[in-house]
C-alpha positions, 0 to 999 in steps of 0.5 A: 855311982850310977845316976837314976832320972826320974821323969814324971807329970801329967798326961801329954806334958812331953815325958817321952820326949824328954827321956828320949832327949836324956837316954841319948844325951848319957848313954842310957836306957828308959823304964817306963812306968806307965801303967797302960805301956806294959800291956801288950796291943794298948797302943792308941791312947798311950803314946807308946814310945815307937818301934823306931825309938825302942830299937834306938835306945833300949826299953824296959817294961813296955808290952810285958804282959796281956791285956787281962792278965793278972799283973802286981805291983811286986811283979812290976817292982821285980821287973824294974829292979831286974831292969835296974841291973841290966842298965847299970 
């Protein structure tokens, strides 16, 4: 059995810092499904999780696409499940 956390809340509630906690605590990896993470140069106002964590413990889904582009919900649904099973 693979276990999935899901970590949600509000705005600056410390989901960050909790999965970071939790990724290094069970050998995982982080999906992020913030909805203004996957643009790439969406930096200030995001919280995006830092160059130095990313490389520490692998993530997904951050900085996928430009700002502008056209990006779905069964893009990100392809990329997550694709996501899933690299993790697992």
């Amino acid at each position: 059995m693979n276990p999935l956390i899901t970590i949600l809340g509000p705005t600056a509630s410390g989901k960050t810092t909790l999965s970071i906690f939790l990724a290094k605590k069970f050998n995982g990896a982080i999906i992020s499904a913030d909805s203004r993470q996957v643009y790439r140069g969406l930096d200030v106002g995001t919280s995006k999780v830092s160059k130095e964590d990313q490389k520490e413990i692998p993530h997904y889904l951050i900085d996928v696409v430009n700002p502008g582009e056209k990006f779905t919900l069964a893009q990100y649904q392809k990329l997550a499940f694709d996501a899933i099973g690299k993790i697992i």
